[in-house]
C-alpha positions as CSV (number, residue, x, y, z in Angstrom):
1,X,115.4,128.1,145.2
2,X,112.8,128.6,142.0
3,X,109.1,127.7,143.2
4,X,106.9,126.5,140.5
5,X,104.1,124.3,139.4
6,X,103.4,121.0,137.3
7,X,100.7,120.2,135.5
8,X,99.4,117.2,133.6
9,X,96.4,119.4,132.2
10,X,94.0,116.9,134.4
11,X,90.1,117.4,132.8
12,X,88.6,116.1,136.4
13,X,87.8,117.8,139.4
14,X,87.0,115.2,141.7
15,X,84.2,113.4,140.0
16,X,83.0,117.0,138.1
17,X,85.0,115.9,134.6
18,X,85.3,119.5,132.7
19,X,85.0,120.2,129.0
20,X,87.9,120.3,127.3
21,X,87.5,123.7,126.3
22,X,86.9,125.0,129.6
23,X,89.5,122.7,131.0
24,X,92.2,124.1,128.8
25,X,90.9,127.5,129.4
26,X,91.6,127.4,133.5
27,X,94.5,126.0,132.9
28,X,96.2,128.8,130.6
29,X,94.4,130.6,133.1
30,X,96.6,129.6,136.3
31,X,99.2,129.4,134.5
32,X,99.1,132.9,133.8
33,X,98.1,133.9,137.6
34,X,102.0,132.0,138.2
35,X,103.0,134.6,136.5
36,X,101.6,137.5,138.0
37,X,101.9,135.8,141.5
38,X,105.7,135.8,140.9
39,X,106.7,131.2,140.5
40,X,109.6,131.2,138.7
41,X,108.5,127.9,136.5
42,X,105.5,126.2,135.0
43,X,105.5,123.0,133.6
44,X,103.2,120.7,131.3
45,X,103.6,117.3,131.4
46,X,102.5,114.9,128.9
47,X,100.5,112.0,128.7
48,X,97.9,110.0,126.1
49,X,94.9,109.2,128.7
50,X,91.3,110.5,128.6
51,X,91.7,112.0,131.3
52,X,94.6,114.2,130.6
53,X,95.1,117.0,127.8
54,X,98.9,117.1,128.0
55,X,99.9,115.1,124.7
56,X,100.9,118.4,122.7
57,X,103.1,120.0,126.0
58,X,105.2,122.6,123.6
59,X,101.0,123.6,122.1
60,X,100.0,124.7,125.7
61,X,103.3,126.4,126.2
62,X,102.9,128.6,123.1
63,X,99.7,129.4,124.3
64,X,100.6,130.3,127.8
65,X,103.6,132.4,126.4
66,X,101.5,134.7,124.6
67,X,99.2,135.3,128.4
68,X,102.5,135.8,130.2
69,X,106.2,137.5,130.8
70,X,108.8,136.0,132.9
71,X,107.3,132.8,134.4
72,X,110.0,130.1,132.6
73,X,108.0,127.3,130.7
74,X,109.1,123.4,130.6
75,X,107.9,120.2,129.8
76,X,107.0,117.6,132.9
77,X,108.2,116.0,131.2
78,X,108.8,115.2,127.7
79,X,108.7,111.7,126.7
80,X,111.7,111.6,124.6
81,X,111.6,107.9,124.2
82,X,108.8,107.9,121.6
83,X,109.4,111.2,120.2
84,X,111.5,112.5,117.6
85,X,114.3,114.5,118.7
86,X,114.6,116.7,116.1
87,X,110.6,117.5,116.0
88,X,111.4,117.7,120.2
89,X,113.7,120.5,119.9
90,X,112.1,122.5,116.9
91,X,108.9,122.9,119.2
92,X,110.8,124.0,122.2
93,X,112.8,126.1,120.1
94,X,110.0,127.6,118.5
95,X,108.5,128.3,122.1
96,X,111.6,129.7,122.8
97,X,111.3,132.0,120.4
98,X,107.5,132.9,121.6
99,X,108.2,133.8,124.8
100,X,111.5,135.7,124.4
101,X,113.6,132.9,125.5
102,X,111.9,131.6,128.8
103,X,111.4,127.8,127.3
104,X,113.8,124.3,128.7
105,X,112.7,121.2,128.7
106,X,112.3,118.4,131.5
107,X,113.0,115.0,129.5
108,X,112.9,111.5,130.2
109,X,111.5,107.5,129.1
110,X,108.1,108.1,131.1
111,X,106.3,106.2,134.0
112,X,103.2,106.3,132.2
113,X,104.2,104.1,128.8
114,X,100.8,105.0,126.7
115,X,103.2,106.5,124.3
116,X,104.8,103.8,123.0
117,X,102.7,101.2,121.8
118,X,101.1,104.5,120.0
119,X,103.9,105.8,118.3
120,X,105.3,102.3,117.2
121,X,107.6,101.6,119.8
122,X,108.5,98.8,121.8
123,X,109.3,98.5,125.6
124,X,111.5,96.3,125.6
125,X,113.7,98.9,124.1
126,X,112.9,101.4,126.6
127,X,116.0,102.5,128.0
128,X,118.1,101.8,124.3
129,X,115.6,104.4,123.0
130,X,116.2,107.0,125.5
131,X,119.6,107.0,125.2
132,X,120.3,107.3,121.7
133,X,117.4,109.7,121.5
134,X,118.8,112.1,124.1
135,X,122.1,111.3,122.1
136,X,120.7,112.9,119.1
137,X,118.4,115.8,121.1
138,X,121.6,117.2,122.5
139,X,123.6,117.0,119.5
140,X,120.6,119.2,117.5
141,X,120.6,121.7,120.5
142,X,124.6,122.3,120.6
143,X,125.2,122.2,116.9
144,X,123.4,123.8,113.5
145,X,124.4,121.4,111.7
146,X,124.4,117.6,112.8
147,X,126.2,114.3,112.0
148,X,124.5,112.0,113.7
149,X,123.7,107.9,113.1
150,X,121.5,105.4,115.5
151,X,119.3,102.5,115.8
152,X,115.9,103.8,115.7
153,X,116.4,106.7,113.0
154,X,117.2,107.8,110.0
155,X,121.0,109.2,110.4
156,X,121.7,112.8,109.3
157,X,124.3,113.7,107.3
158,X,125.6,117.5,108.2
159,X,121.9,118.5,107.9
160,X,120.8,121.9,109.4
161,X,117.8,122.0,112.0
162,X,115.7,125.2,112.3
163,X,114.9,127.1,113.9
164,X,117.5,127.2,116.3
165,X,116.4,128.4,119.9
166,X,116.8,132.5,121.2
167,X,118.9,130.9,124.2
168,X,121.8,130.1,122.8
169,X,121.7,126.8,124.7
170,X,118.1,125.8,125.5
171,X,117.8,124.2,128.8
172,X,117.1,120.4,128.9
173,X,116.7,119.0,132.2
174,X,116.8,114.8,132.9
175,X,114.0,113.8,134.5
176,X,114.5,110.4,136.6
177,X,112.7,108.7,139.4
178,X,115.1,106.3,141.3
179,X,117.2,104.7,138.7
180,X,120.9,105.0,140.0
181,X,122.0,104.6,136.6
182,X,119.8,107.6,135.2
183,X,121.0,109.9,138.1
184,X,124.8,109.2,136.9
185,X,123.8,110.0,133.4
186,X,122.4,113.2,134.1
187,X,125.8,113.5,136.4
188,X,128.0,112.1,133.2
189,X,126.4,114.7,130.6
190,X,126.2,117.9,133.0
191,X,122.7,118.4,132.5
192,X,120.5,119.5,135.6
193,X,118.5,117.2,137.8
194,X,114.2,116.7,138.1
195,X,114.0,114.2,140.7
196,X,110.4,112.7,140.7
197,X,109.8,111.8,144.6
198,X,106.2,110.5,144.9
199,X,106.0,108.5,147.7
200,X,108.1,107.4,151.2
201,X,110.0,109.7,152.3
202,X,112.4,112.5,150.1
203,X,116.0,111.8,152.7
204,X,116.0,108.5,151.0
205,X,117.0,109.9,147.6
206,X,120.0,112.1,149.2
207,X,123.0,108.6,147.8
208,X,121.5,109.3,144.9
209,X,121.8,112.6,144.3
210,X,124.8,112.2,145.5
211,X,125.8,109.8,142.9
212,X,124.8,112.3,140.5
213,X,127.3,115.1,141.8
214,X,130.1,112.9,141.9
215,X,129.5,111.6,138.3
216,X,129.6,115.1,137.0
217,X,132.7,116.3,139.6
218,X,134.6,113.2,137.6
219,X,133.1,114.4,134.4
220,X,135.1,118.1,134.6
221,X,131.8,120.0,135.5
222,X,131.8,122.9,138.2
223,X,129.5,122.0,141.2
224,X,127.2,125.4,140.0
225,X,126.4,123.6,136.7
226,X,124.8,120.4,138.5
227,X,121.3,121.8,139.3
228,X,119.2,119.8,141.4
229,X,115.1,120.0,140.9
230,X,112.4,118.5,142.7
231,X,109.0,117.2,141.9
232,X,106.4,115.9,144.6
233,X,102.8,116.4,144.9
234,X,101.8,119.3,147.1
235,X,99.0,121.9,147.7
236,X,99.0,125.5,150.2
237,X,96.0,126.6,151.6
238,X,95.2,129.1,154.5
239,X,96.3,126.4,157.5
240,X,97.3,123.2,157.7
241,X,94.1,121.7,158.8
242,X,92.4,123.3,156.1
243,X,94.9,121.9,153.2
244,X,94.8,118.4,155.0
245,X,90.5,118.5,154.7
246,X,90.4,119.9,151.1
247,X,93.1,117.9,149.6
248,X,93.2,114.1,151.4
249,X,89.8,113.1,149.9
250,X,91.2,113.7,146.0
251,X,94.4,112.3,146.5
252,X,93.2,109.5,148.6
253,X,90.6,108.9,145.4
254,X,93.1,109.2,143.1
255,X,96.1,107.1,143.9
256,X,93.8,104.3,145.2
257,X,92.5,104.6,141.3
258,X,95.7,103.8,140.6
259,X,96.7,101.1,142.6
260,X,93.6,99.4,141.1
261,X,95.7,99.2,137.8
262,X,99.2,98.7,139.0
263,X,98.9,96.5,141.9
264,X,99.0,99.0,145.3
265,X,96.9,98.9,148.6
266,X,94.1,101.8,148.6
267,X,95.2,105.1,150.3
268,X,95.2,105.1,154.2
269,X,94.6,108.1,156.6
270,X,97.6,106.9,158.1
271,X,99.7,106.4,155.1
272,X,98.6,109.7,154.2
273,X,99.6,111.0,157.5
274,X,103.0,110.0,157.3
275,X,103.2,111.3,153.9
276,X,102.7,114.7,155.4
277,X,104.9,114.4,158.3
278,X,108.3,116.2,158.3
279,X,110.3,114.0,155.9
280,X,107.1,112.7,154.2
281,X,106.9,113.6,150.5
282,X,103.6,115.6,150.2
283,X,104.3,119.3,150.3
284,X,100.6,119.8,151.9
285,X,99.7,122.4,154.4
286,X,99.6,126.1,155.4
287,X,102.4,128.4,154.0
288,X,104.8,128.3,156.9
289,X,104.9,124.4,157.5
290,X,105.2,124.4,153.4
291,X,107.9,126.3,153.1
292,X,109.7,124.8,156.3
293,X,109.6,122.1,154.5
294,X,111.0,122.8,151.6
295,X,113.9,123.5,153.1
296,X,114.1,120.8,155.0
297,X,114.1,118.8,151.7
298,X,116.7,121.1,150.3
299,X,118.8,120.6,153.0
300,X,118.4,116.7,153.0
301,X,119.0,116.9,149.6
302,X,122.2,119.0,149.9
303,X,121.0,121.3,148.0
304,X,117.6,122.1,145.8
305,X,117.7,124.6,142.9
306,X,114.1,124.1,142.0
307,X,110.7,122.5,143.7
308,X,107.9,122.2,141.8
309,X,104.5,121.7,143.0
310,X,102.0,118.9,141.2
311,X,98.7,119.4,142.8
312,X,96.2,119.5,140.2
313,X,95.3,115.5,140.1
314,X,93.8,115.7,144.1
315,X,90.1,116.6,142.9
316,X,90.5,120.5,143.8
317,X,88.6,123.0,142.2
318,X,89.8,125.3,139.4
319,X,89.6,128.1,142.7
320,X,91.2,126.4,144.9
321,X,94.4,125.8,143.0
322,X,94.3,129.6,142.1
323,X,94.4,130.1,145.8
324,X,97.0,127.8,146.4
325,X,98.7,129.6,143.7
326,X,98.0,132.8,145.3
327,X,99.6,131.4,148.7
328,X,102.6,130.4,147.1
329,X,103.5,133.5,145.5
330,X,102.4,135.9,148.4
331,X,103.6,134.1,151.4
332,X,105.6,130.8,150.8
333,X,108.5,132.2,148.6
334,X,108.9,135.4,150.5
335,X,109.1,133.4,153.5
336,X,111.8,131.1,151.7
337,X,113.7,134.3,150.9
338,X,113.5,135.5,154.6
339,X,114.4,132.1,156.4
340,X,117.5,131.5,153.3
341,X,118.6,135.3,154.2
């Protein structure tokens, strides 16, 4: 299983909001302790909110390729919906090229929907738009030279796009929440899986992951070509008390923020305790119970290829994540390793 971390390039700490600068500057900054603390993956998200400094992902990436040396960078994903595919894969091909071929890509239409109203585009087309888009992004990624002809852009007529990526076939990754119809896509076109689990509990999404395996069995793909990822929020300290102290107040803060705008409940203690019970979905605690449950979600899951962190939106510290970091890379992994072996 690769270990990694998401990011959405958050500018607060709790109620300490950053300058940009120096906000950007920890960032590339943990991102390049991943590295040296041995996570397989780091990912930049993107959104188009004050609060957030993730709206040019493949810019970060370039910038954290030139700090680092193995850690793979993605997107977290890119909102292909109201981008342009062939701008889309030109940055991540020119990352790719940066750092030595370690770029992919995590796309998908976006649960935060800023972007379209910004770039011109309506919601009412937003699944139309991600199809024919990922249509087209595919197409520019397998071929030189594309044919291609849609709705919502200008078609191409054998035109060349450059420059082409250093892998020969740059890694895009569908990023879904709990569409059953996006998980049979992904399934359908043989791409591998980010499953976004938020909230309730992660055992729930094991039909439709399942869905997705049979869609690509049926499709002619091999079973080692349907990777599975997962995405939850998360955070590793020293114990489990201490995680549960420094990271409740944040999250509780946060995602009762956020229920102001889209209609939830505020945060309970309790809902947050069962959010970190066994099958909860919060990854929070000391480095054994985080790693015991990560398998345990792997194994619910039939499977995981990929768990990535998001724990920089719980009003921790610049230090405290690069502790957490630290913990992941000295303890949890290794003990992964040992309990998989």
């Amino acid at each position: 299983m690769e270990i990694g971390i998401d990011s959405f390039a958050s500018a607060m700490y709790g109620s300490n909001e950053l300058s940009s600068v120096d906000a950007m500057a920890q960032l590339l900054d943990r991102i390049a302790f991943a590295d040296e603390a041995g996570l397989d993956v780091f990912g930049i998200g993107e959104h188009h909110k004050k609060e957030f400094l993730d709206s040019a992902t493949a810019v970060i990436l370039a910038a954290a390729a030139a700090r680092t040396k193995t850690i793979k960078l993605t997107s977290a994903v890119t909102v292909l919906s109201a981008a342009d595919p062939v701008r889309v894969y030109q940055s991540f091909a020119t990352l790719d090229l940066i750092s030595r071929g370690r770029a992919e890509m995590v796309v998908g239409r976006g649960s935060s929907v800023e972007a379209y109203p910004l770039f011109g585009f309506s919601l009412n087309d937003y699944d139309a738009l991600f199809r024919e888009k990922l249509d087209l992004l595919l197409k520019v990624r397998d071929d030189e030279f594309v044919t291609w002809s849609g709705r919502f852009r200008a078609s191409l007529d054998n035109l060349p796009v450059y420059p082409r990526s250093l892998q020969p076939k740059l890694p895009i990754w569908l990023g879904v929440g709990g569409t059953p119809e996006s998980f049979a896509r992904a399934g359908t076109l043989g791409l591998p899986l980010m499953v976004a689990v938020i909230g309730g509990e992660t055992h729930r999404f094991r039909p439709l992951v399942d869905l997705y395996r049979e869609a690509g069995r049926r499709a002619g793909f091999a079973p080692e070509q349907l990777k599975v990822g997962l995405h939850s929020p998360g955070y590793v300290a020293p114990t489990n008390e201490q995680a549960i102290a420094e990271y409740y107040p944040g999250y509780a803060e946060l995602w009762t923020k956020l229920g102001r705008e889209r209609g939830w409940p505020p945060v309970t203690k309790t809902q947050f305790d069962s959010l970190i019970a066994p099958k909860g979905v919060l990854v929070v605690g000391g480095p054994e119970q985080v790693a015991e449950k990560l398998l345990r979600h792997s194994e619910a899951l039939g499977g995981v290829d990929r768990f990535t962190f998001q724990m920089d939106n719980a009003g921790l510290t610049h230090d405290q994540l690069m502790s957490s970091i630290g913990l992941i890379g000295k303890e949890v992994i290794p003990l992964i390793k040992q309990f998989v072996d």
